[in-house]
N, C-alpha and C positions, 0 to 999 in steps of 0.2 A: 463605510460599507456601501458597495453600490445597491440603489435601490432596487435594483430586479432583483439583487439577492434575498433582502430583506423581506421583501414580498413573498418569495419561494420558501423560505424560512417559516412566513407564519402565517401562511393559505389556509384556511381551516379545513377548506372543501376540498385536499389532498392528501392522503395517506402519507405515511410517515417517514414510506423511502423517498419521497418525492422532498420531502424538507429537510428530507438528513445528505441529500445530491446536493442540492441549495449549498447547506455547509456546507457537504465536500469543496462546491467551486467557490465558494468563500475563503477557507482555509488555500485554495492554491492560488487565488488572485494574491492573499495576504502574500505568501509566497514568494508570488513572481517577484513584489514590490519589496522583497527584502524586510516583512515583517513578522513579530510572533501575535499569535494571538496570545490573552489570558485565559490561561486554562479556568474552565469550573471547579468548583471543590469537587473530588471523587462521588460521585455517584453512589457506586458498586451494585450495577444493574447486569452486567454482562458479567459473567464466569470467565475464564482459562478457556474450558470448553467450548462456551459460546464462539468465543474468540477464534480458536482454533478452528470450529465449522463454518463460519465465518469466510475463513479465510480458502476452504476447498470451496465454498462456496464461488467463489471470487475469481480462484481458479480455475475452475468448469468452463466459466463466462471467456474470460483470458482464454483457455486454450480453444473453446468453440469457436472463438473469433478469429484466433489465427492461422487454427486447422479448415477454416470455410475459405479463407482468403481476404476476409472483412478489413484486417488490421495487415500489417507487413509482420515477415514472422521475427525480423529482428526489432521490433516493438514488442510484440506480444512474447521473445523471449527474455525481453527486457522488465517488462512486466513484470514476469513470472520467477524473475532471478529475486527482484524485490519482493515481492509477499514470502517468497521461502525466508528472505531476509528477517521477515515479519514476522514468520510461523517459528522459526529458530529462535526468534524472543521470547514467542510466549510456549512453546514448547521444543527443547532441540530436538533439530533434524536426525533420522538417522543416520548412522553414520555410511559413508560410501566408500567403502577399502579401497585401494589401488593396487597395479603390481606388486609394488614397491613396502604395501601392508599398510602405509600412510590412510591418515583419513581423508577423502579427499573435500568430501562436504565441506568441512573445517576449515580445510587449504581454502578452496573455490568463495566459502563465505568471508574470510581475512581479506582475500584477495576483494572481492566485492566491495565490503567495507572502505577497504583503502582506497579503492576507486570514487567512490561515495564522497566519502569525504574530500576528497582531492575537486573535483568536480561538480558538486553539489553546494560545498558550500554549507552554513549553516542550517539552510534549509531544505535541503535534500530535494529540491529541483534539476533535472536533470532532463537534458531537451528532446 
């Protein structure tokens, strides 16, 4: 683990999103290099719900970034394909009818997944 991380990990004199960013860029440097981390034993600190607000949370951020101009929008739609990806785990998505009465969420998420994995790779890096 590189040591900047290490250090951002266990700064005392910063709040907690500031050392849970640390891991976030922890987990993707792991990542890049093609590796897993070992999970901790479950916690069970955060809910479903948690989770779930969480994740509009996150989306707010995501779409203000690419409604200002900050991010390119086919980033930030890319983003935001993934956390639905996310949200759909921890609670499915509504569903999206189509013409055709199809679902289309369903379709649009198979279709992501497949993409995913094709592309991603074990560790769902994707550039």
């Amino acid at each position: 683990m590189p040591a900047d991380t290490v250090t951002g990990m266990t700064q005392p004199d910063v709040g907690p999103s500031e050392r849970l960013y640390a891991m976030m860029q922890h987990l993707m440097t792991l990542a890049a290099h093609g590796q897993q981390p070992t999970s901790a034993p479950g916690r069970f600190i955060a809910t479903g719900d948690d989770a779930v607000d969480a994740v509009l949370q996150i989306a707010a951020v995501i779409d203000e970034a690419t409604q200002s101009g900050r991010i390119p929008v086919e980033r930030g739609v890319h983003a935001a394909a993934m956390l639905m990806l996310i949200r759909d785990y921890l609670r499915p998505l509504p569903e999206g009818p189509t013409r055709d009465g199809a679902d289309g969420v369903g379709r649009d998420l198979a279709e992501l997944v497949r993409t995913l994995r094709q592309t991603g790779g074990s560790t769902g890096i994707q550039g």
